[in-house]
Structure formats: C-alpha cells, structure tokens
C-alpha positions in Angstrom: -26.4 -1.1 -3.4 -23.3 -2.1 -5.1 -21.2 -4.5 -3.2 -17.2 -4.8 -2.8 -15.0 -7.6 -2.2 -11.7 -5.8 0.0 -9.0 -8.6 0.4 -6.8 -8.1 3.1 -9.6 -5.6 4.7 -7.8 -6.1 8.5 -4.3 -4.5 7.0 -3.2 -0.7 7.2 -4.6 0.3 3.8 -7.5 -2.6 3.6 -9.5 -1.2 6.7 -9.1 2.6 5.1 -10.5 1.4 2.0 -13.5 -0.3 3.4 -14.1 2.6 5.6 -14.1 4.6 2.4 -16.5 2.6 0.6 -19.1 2.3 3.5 -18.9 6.0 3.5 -19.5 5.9 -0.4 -22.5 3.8 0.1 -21.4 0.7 -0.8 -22.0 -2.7 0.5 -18.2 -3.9 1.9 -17.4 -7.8 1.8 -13.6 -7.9 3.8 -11.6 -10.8 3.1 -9.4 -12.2 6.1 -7.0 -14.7 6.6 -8.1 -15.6 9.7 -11.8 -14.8 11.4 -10.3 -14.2 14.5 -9.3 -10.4 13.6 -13.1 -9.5 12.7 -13.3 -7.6 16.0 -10.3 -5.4 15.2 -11.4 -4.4 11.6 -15.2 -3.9 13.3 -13.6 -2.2 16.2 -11.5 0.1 13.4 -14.6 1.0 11.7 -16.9 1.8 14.4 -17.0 5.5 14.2 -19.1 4.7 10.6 -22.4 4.4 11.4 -23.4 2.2 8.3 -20.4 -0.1 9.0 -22.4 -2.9 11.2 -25.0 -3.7 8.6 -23.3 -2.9 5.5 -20.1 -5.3 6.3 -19.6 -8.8 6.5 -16.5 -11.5 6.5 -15.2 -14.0 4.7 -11.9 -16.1 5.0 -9.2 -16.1 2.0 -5.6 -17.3 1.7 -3.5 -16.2 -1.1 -2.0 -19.7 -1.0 -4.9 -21.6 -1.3 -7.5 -21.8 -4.0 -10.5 -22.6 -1.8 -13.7 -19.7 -1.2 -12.2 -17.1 -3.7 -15.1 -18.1 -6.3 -17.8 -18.1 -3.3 -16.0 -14.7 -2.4 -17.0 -12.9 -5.3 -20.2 -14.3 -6.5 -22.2 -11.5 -5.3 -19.4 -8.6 -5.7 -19.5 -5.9 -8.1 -16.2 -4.7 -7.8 -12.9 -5.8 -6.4 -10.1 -4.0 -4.4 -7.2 -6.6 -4.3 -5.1 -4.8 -1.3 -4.0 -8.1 0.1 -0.3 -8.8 0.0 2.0 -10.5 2.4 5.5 -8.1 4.3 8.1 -8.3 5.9 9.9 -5.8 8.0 12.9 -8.0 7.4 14.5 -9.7 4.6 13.4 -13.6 4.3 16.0 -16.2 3.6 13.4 -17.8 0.9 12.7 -14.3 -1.2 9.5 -16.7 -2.3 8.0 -16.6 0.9 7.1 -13.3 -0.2 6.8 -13.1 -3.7 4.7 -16.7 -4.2 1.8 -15.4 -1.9 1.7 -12.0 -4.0 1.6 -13.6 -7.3 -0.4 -16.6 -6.7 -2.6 -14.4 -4.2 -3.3 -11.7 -7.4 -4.2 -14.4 -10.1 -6.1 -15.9 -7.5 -7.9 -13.1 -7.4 -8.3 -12.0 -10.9 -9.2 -15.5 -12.2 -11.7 -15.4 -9.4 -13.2 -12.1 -10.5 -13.6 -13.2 -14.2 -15.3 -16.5 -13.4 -17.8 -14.3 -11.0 -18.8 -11.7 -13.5 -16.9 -8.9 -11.6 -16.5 -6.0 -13.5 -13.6 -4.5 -12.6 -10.7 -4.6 -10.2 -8.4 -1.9 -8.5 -4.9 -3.4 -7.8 -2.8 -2.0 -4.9 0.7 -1.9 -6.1 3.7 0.2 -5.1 6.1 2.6 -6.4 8.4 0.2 -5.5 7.5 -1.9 -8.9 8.3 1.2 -10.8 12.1 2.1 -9.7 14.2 0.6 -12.6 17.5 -0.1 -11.3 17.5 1.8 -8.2 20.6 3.6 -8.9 21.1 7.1 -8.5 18.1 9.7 -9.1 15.1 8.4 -11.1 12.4 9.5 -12.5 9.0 7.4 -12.7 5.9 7.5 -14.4 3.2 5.0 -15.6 5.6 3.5 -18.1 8.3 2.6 -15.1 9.3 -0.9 -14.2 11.5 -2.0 -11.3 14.1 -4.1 -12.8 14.3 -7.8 -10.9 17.1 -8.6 -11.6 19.1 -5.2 -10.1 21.8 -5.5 -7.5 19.5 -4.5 -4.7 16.2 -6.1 -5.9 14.9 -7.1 -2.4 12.3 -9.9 -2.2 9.7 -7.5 -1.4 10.5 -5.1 -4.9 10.3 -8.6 -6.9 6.9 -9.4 -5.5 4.8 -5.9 -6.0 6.5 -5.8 -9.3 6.0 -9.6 -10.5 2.5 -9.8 -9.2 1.8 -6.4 -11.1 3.2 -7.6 -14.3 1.0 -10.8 -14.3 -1.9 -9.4 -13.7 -1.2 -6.9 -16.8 -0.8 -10.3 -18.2 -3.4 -11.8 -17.3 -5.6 -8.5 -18.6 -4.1 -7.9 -21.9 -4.5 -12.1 -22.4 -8.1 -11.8 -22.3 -10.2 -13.3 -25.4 -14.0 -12.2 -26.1 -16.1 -9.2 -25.4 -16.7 -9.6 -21.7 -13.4 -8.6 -20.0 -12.7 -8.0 -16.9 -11.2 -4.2 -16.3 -8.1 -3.3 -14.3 -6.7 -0.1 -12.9 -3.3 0.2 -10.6 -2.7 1.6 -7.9 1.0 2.4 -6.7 1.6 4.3 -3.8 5.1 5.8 -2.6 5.8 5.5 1.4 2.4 5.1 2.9 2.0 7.2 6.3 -1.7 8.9 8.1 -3.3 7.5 11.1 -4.2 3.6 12.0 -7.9 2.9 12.7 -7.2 0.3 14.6 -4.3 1.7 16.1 -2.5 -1.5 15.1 1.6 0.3 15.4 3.2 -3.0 14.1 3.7 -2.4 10.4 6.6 -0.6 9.0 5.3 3.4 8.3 3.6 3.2 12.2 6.5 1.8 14.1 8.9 4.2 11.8 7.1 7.3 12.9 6.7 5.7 16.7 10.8 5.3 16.9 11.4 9.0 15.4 8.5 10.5 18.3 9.8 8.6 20.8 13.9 9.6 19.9 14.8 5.8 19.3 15.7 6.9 15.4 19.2 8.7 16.1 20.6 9.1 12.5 18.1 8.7 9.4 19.2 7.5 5.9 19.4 9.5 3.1 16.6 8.3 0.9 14.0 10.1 -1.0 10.8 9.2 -2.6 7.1 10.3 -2.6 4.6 10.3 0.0 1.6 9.2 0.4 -1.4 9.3 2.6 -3.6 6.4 3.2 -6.6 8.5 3.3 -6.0 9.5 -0.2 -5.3 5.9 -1.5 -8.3 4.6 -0.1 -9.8 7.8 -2.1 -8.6 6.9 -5.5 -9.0 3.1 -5.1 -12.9 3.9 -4.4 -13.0 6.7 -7.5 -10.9 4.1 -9.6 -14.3 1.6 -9.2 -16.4 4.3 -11.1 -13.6 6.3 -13.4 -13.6 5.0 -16.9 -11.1 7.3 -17.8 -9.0 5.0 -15.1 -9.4 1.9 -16.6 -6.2 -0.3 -17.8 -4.0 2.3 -16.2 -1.3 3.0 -13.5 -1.7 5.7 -10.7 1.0 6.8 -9.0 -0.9 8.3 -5.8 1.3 9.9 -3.8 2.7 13.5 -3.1 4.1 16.0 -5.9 7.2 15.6 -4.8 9.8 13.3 -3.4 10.3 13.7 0.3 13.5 12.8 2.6 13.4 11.0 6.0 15.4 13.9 7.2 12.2 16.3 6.3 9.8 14.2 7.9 11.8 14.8 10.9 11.6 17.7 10.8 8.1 18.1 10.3 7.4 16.1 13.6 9.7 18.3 15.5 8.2 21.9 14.2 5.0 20.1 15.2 6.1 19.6 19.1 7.6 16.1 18.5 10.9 17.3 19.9 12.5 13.8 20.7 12.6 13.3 17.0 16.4 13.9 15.7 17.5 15.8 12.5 20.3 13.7 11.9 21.6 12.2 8.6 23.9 8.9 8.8 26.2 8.6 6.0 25.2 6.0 3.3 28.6 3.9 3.7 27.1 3.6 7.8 23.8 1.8 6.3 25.5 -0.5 3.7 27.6 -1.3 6.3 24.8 -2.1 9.3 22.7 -3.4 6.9 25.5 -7.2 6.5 24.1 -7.6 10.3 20.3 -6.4 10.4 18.0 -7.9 7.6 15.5 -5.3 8.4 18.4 -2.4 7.4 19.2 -4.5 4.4 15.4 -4.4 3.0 16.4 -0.1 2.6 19.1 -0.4 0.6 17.3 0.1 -2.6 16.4 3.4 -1.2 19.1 4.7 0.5 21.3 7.7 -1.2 18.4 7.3 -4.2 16.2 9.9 -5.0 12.9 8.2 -7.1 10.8 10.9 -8.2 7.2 9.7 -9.2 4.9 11.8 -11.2 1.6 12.2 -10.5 0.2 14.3 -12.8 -2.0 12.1 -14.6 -3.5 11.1 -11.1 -4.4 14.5 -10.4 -5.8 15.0 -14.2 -7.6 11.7 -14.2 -9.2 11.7 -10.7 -9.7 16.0 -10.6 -7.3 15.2 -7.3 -4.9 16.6 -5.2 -2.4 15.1 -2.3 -3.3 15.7 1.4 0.0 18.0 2.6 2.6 16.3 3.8 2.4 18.1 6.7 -0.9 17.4 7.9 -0.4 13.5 7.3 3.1 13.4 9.3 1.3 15.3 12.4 -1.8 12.9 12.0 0.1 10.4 11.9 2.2 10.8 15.0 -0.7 12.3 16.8 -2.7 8.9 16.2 0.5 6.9 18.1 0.9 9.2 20.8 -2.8 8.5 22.1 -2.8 4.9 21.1 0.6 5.1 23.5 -1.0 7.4 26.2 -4.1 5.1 26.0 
C-alpha cells in the first residue's frame, strides 16, 4: 500500500483529504502541529473503518526545519494542505505569509531529499485574482497581483508560497524531479467531520442560520465543496495528465453571498436574511473591524474562475451548490443541537 504524508491533517480540508485517501486505500501519515489534536482528527475519521490501522501522526511546524525529512521517508506522495489563517487582519502581514512560504519549501525540499514522487499543493483562488478590481476573469494563467491596493496578508501568502514552489519545480536539475500539481479552490463550504465551527466558511454559514448576518456584501466568486477538493487532490496523486498544472476546483460559476442566502432559506433555514449592504457600508466598517477589512478584496468584485480544464482533466463535475449549502448548515445545526 502506497502511503501519504497530509500536513495540516487536523484542519477543515486536511481531515477531508485523509478521509479520502483511507477510503482510496492508501496508507495516511497526518502531520500536526501539536499531538494533542490526535483525538479530534481520529474522532473525525471514525466512521472509516480502515482509519485506526491505516493512520498514524507525526508533529511538523512550518517554522521549524526539524522531522520534515523523517516525515517523508517512507511516503509516496504528498498533500501539502497546511497553511496558517486568520479570520482577521494581522498587524505583521508576515505572520502569515512567512509560515506559508517557509512551511511550502519546507515541504518540497523535504519531499525531494525523501524520494517522493510527487506533491499536490493546496492553493486558493485567491492567488489567481490580479488586481481585484472590478469583474475578472481567471484561469490557470492568473496571478493575484501583491502589490494591489487591497492585497491582504492572506492573498500575499497563498500566492507567494504558490509562486515559489513553481520556483522551486521549474529550478530542478537532473532526471529525477519531483512532480507538482495545484490545487486552488474558490470559497470552501460542506460539512465539518469534526464538527470543529471555528474557521471562517463554518462560523459564516452558523451566523446566516442563526440570523446574526443582517446585511451580506456584495461579492462573487466560485464555490467549492470540500468533498470534491479532497476528490481531486487524491485523483491529482495518480493523473499524469495533472502534473505541473493548476486546478481551479470549484463551481461552474461564481456565486453571491446573497444566493447562498437564499439557498439556506428555501431549504428551511428561515432566520437567514436576504439582504444586501451597500459596498460604501463595508469599506466603511471595515476602518474599525480587521476581520471586515480582510473582505475587501472581494467585495463589489465579481472573479469568475474557469474550471473547464478541471472537469476535462479529472472526467469531473462540481457537487451542486445546493446540496453543499444544505449539508453544510445541516452539519452546524446538529453539532449546535448536540
């Protein structure tokens, strides 16, 4: 059996991905931070019966250069998914975007001295949204530009650490390279295994169930469900036709906060609200709330990813929005009732 190093296996997408690998068959190393979250990631991935003897720990910082050699010395493959956020702004924009960086080349140099054949990178759309400004349209070949007005700490890290480890790829001398493929998902929504409701998509749809959302920006951008990230990034192990390419894996479409509103509250979420505040409102909120700052790239921006080499490449197509809003919310409400 092949084996798979998963960094950041405790996080929203991390666990989804191992679950998707021990489903696959594979072997799953997880990579934590800290131990001490073992029982939440095992807890998470319970309902797999091979999970218990086909998964086992080990301790990583994307800081520090200790055990990421040990890591990999018996892995196959890697899924980097480990990358620090913030709901908020940060003061020091490099408390963010050092730990992504350093974290990534970390891993990649890691994988080449181990022998690993190939890693899947979890990026964003939000590398790919040039200069924010107005509507876009992104592909493969899209960059977010750094240096833009509304650059946020988090765009500058997903789209420097993506940029050197392209770098770090195409630098490569001899016949024994390591491979790369992308992945770069729009919003990220779909049920919690661990029913963990502290990152930003779970405590975004929690507010709008529960009626504490009473206006919604207008912002637009793809969708996508975790289920089908975890998907591609276990099909992007095996895909040559992948290989030393970007995925945008996400809906077909952008999709408004407004619509997933609406979604919720044709679905019986009737405390969700269907009203949108007025861009000047957010600019204006967001000079005394960092977290309202970190959307202004987004808001009264439409960024329109393609994903039609995703579907060609990986014969795939995107869960329905609908079904991964209702999951979604269904999954809070009985980690709330429970």
């Amino acid at each position: 059996m092949q084996k798979v190093l998963v960094t950041g296996v405790s996080g929203y997408v991390g666990q989804h991905c191992a679950a998707e690998l021990l489903k696959k068959g594979y072997l799953v190393k997880g990579s934590l931070r800290n131990l001490s979250k073992t029982d939440e990631v095992v807890n998470g991935l319970s309902k797999i019966k091979e999970s218990k003897e086909n998964l086992e720990f080990c301790e990583l910082n994307l800081l520090e250069d200790s055990g990421w050699d040990e890591a990999m010395k018996d892995c196959d493959f890697v899924l980097h998914v480990a990358s620090p956020f913030f709901n908020n702004v940060p003061k020091d924009e490099n408390k963010m975007i050092r730990p992504a960086v350093e974290g990534t080349m970390r891993a990649l140099r890691a994988a080449k001295n181990s022998g690993v054949k190939r890693v899947v990178l979890t990026s964003s759309m939000v590398a790919m949204l040039g200069d924010a400004n107005g509507s876009v349209d992104i592909d493969q070949n899209s960059w977010t530009n750094t240096n833009a007005k509304y650059a946020t700490p988090y765009l500058k890290s997903k789209t420097l650490a993506e940029k050197a480890a392209w770098d770090f790829i195409n630098s490569q001398e001899g016949t024994e390279n390591l491979e790369l493929v992308v992945i770069n998902p729009g919003a990220v929504y779909g049920p919690s295994l661990t029913g963990n409701l502290s990152g930003e998509s779970m405590a975004m749809v929690k507010n709008m169930i529960q009626g504490k959302v009473p206006m919604l920006p207008f912002a637009a951008i793809n969708i996508s469900d975790v289920r089908d990230i975890a998907e591609l990034h276990v099909a992007a192990l095996t895909n040559d036709k992948a290989v030393g390419k970007r995925f945008i894996v996400a809906s077909e479409k952008p999709h408004t906060f407004l619509e997933l509103s609406e979604i919720l509250k044709s679905n019986g979420f009737e405390k969700s609200k269907s009203k949108q505040a007025p861009a000047f409102l957010i600019k204006f909120m967001s000079k005394f709330s960092s977290e309202i700052k970190a959307m202004l790239p987004f808001v009264g921006n439409v960024f329109n990813g393609n994903v039609e080499s995703t579907m060609e490449t990986f014969n795939w197509k995107p869960i329905p929005l609908e079904k991964t809003m209702v999951d979604t919310a269904k999954a809070i409400k009985l980690k709330l009732d429970s």
